[in-house]
C-alpha positions in Angstrom: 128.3 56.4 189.4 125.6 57.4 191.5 126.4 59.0 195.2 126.3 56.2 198.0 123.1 56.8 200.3 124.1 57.4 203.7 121.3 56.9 206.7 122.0 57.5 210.7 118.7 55.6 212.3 118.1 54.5 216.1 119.1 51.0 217.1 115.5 49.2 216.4 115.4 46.8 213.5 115.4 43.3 214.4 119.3 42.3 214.1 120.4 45.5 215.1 121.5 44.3 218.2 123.4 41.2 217.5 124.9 43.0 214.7 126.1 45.4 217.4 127.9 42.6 218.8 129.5 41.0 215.7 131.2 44.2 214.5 132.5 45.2 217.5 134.1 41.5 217.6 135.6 41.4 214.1 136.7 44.6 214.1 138.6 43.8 217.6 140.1 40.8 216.8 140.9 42.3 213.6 142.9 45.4 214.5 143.9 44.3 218.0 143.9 40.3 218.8 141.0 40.2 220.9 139.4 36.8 221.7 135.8 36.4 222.0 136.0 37.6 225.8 135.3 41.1 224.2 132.4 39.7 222.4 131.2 38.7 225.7 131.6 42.1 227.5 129.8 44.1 224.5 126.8 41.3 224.7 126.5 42.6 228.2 126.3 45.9 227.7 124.2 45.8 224.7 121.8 44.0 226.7 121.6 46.0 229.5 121.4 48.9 226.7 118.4 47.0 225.5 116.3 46.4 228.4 116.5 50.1 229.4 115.3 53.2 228.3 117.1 56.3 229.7 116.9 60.3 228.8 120.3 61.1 227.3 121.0 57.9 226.2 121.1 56.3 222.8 122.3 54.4 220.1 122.4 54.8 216.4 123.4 52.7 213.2 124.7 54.4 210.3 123.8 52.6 206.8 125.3 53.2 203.7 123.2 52.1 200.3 121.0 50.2 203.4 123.8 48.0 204.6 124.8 48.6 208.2 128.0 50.3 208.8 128.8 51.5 211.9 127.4 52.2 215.1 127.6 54.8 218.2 125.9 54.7 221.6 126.3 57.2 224.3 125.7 56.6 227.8 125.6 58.7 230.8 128.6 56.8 232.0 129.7 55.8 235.8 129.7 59.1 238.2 133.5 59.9 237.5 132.3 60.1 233.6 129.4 62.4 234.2 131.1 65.6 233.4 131.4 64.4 229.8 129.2 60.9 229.9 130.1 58.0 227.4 130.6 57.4 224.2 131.5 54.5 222.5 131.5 53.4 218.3 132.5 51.1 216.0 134.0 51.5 212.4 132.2 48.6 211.1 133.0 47.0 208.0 129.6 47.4 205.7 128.2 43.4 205.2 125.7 42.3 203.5 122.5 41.3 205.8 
C-alpha cells in the first residue's frame, strides 16, 4: 500500500471555488442541520474572496492522491479581529471530481 500523496495549492483551478461552496454545505448540514442559507452566506464570501486580491490574505485547497479535501482561507477580518485576523476551514470529505 503505497503512502497517500498529500498537496496544499492556492485556490486557482477552475472548480475550486464552487467546490468551496459545496463542502462547506454538506459538511454543515451534515454535522449541524444547516439549510442552504449557509450555502448562501459562504457563496458571498467566496465571491468577494474572488474578486479581490489582498496582501495577507489567502486561500488554500489541500488534495489528497489529487482529490480535493479540505480547504482554509484567512482573511484580515473586521477591525475588532485585527489583532489575530481570520481564519476559517473546512474538513471536507475527499469526492471524486
Amino acid at each position: 500500500m503505497s503512502k497517500p500523496k498529500i498537496v496544499i495549492r492556492s485556490l486557482c483551478q477552475p472548480g475550486d471555488l464552487g467546490w468551496v461552496v459545496m463542502a462547506h454545505g454538506e459538511v454543515y448540514a451534515t454535522e449541524f442541520s444547516c439549510d442552504t442559507s449557509l450555502e448562501v452566506t459562504v457563496a458571498q464570501d467566496v465571491a468577494s474572496y474572488a474578486r479581490r486580491s489582498r496582501p495577507r490574505e489567502g486561500a488554500w485547497i489541500a488534495e489528497v492522491d489529487r482529490r480535493r479535501a479540505g480547504c482554509v482561507s484567512v482573511s484580515r477580518g473586521t477591525r475588532a479581529q485585527r489583532t489575530c485576523g481570520s481564519c476559517s476551514w473546512s474538513p471536507g470529505r475527499a469526492t471524486s471530481m
